[in-house]
BAMIRO-6707 format. One record per atom (N, C-alpha, C): residue number from 1; residue in one letter; x, y, z. Coordinates in steps of 0.001 Angstrom, whole numbers, padded with zeros to 6 digits, m for minus. Layout:
residues N
NUM,a,X,Y,Z
...
END
This chain:
residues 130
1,x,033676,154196,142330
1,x,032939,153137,141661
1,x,033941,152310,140849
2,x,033936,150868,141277
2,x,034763,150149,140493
2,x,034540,150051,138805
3,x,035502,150026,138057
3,x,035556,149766,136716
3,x,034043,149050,136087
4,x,033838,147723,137076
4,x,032489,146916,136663
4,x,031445,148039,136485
5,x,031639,148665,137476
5,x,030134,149246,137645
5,x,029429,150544,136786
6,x,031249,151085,136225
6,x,031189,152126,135410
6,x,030762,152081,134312
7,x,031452,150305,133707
7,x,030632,149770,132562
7,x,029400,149679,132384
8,x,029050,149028,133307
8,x,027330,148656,133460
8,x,026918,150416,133360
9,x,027004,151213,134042
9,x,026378,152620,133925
9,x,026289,152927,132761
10,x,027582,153213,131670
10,x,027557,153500,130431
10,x,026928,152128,129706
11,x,026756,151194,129877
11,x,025667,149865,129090
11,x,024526,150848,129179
12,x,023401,151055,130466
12,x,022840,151570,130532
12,x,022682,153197,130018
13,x,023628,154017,129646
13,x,023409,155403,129486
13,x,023503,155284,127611
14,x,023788,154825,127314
14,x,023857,154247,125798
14,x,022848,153800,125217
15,x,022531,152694,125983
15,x,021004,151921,125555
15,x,019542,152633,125983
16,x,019881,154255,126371
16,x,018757,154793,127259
16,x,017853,154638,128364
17,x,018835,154047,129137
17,x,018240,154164,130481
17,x,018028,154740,131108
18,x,016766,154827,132531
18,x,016805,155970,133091
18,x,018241,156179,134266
19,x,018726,157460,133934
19,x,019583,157364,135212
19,x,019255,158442,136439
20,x,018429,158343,137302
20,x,018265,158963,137923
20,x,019154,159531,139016
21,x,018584,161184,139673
21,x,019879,161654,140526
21,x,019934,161064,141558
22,x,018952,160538,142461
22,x,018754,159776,143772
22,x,017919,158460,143001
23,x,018558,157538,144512
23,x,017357,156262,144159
23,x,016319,156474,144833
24,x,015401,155672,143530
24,x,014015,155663,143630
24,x,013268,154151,143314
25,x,012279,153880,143614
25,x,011856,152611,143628
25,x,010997,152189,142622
26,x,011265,151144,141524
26,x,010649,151022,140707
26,x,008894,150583,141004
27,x,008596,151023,139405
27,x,007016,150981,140205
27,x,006560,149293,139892
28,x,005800,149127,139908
28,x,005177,147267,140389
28,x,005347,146899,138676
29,x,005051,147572,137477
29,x,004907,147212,136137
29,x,006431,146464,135869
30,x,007190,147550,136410
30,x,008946,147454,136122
30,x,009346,146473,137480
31,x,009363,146452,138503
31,x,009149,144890,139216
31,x,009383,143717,138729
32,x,007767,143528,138496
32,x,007449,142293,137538
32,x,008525,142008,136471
33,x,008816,143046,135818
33,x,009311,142748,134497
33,x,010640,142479,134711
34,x,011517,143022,135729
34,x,012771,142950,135828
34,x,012876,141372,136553
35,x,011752,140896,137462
35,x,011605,139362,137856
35,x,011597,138634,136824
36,x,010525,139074,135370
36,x,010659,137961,134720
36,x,011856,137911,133911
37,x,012189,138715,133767
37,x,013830,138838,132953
37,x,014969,138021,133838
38,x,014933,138092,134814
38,x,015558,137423,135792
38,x,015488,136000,135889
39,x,013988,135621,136195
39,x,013801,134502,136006
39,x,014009,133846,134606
40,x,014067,134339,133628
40,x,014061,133827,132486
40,x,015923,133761,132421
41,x,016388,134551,133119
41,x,018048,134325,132899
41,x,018550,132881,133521
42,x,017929,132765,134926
42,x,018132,131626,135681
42,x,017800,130735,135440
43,x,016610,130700,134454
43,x,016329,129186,134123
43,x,017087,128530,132971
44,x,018143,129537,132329
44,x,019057,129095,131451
44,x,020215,127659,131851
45,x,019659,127646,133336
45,x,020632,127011,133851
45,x,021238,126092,132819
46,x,020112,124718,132489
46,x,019794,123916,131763
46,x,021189,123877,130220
47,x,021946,125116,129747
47,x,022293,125103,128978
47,x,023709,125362,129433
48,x,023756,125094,130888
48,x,025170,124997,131371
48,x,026221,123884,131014
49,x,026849,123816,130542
49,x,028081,122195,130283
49,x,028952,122128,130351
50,x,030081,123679,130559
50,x,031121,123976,130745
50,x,031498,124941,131265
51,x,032473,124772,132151
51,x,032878,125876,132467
51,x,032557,127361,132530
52,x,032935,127441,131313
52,x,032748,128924,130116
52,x,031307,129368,130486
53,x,030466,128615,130114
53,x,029017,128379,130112
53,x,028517,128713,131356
54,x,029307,128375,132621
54,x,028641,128789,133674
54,x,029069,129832,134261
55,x,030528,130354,134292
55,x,030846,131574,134091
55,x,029995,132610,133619
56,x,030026,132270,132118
56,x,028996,133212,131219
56,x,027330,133699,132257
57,x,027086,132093,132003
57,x,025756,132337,132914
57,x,025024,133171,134114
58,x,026378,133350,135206
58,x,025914,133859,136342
58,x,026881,135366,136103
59,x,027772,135320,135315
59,x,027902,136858,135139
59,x,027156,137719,134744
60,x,026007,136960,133649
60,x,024726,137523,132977
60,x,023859,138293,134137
61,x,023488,137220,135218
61,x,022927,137357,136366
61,x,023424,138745,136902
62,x,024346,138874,136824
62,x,025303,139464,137687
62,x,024953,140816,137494
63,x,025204,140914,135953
63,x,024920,142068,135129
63,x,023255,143077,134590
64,x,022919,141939,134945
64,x,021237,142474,134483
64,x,021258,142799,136511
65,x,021656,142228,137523
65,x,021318,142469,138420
65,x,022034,144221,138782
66,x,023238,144418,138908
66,x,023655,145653,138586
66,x,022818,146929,138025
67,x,022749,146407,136528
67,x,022376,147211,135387
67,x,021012,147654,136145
68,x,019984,146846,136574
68,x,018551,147430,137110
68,x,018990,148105,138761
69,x,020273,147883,139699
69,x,019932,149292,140434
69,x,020671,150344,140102
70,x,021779,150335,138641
70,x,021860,151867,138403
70,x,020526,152308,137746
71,x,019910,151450,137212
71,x,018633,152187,136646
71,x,017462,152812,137564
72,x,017683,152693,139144
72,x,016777,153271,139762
72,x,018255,154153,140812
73,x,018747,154270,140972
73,x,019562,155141,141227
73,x,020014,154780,142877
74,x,020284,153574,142589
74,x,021171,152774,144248
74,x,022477,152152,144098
75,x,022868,153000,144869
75,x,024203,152863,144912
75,x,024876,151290,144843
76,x,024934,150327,143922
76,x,024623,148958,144330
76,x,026349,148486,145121
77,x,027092,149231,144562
77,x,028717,148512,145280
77,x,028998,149595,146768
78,x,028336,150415,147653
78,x,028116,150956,148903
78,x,027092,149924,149285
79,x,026294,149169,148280
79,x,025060,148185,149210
79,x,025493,146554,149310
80,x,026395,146391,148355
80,x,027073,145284,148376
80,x,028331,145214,149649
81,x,028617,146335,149289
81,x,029757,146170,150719
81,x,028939,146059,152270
82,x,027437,146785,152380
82,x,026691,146591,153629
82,x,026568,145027,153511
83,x,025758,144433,152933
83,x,025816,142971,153132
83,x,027113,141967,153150
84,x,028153,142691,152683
84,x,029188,141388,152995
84,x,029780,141891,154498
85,x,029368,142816,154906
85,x,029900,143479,156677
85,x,029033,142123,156919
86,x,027874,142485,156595
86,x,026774,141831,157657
86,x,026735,139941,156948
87,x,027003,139659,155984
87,x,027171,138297,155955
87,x,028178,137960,156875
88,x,029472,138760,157046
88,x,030824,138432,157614
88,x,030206,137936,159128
89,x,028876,138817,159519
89,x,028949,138702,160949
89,x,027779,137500,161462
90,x,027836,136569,160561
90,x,027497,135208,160508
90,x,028250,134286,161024
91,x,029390,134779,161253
91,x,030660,133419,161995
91,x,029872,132967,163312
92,x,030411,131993,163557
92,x,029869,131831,165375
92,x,030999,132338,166265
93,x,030475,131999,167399
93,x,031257,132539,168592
93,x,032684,132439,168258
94,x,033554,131148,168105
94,x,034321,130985,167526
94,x,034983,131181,166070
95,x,034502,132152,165445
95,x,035233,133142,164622
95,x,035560,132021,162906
96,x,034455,130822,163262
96,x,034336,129951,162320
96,x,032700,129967,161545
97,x,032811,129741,160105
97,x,031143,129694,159735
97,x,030642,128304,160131
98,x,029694,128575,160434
98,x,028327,127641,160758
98,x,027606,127692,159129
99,x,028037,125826,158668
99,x,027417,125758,157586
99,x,026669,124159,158082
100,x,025359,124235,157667
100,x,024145,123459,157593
100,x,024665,122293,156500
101,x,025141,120909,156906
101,x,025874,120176,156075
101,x,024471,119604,155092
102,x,023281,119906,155639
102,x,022236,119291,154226
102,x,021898,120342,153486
103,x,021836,121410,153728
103,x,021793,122084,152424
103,x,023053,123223,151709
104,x,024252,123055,153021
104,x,025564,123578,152597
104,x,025106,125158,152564
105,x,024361,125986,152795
105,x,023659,127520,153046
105,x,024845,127452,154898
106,x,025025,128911,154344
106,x,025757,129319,155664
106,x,024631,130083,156606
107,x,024562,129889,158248
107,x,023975,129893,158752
107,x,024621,131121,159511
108,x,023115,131539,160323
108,x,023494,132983,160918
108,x,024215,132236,162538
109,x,025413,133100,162821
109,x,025792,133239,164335
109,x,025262,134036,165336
110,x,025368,133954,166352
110,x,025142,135005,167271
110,x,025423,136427,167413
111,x,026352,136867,166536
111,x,026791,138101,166507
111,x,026072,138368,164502
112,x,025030,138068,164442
112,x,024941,138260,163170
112,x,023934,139528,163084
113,x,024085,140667,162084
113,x,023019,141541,162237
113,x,022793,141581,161030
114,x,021090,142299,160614
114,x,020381,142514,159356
114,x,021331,144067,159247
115,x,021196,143820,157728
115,x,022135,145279,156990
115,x,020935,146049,156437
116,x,019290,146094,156505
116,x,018882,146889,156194
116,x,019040,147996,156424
117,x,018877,148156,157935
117,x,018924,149577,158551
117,x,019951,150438,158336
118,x,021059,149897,157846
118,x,022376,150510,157548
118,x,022499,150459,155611
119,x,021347,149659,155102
119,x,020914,150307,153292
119,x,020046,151297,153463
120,x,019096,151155,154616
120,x,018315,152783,154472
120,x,018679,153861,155003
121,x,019622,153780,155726
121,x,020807,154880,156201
121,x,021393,155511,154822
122,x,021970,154174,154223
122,x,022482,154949,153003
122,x,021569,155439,151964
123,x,020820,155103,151778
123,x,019832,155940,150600
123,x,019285,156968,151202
124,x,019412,156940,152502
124,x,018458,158703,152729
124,x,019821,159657,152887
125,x,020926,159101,152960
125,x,022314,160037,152857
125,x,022489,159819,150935
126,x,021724,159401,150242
126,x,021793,159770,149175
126,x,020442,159984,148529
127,x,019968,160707,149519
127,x,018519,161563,148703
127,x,017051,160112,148497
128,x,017191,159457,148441
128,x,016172,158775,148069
128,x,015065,159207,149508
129,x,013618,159191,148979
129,x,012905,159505,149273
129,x,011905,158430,149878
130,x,011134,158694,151292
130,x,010160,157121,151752
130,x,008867,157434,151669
END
């Protein structure tokens, strides 16, 4: 586990979080709440003006995003590395990204696959339960 993530664990084991031994799925109350916390981070946009500021901003993101899956017990940097396999395999045929020049979003290639099946691979090789 990288340094980031060790922090965020001890943020959480300090401030009393739950740390559970396997992941588990929060229930719909804690959902909601972690959306509106979320949403309420993102709409900070508005108070972006520098640099610093936007840095700050999406590291926040970054961090409350982290901090809530050590709090249900998912491995989040083994699930981050599944999606950047599987973003990677968005190139097209030619080994270049396919980006959509009106909304600049990178687009899926032909060799592109969903990384679920390979996040629920990993949580049932780490105990989480369906």
């Amino acid at each position: 586990m990288s340094q980031f993530f060790q922090r965020v664990q001890e943020f959480n084991r300090v401030f009393g979080m739950p740390e559970p031994a396997v992941p588990v799925m929060p229930n719909s109350l804690r959902l909601r709440q972690f959306r509106d916390m979320l949403l309420a981070e993102v709409n900070e946009y508005d108070t972006v003006r520098e640099l610093e500021d936007f840095a700050d901003w999406v590291g926040d993101i970054i961090v409350y995003c982290a901090s809530e899956a050590i709090r249900h017990g998912i491995p989040i940097e083994k699930v981050l590395n599944i999606i950047m396999a599987s973003n990677m395999s968005k190139l097209g045929e030619d080994g270049k990204p396919i980006i959509n020049n009106a909304t600049g979003k990178v687009e899926k290639g032909p060799n592109y696959w969903r990384p679920e099946s390979m996040i629920q691979q990993l949580l049932a090789m780490e105990g989480a339960e369906r």
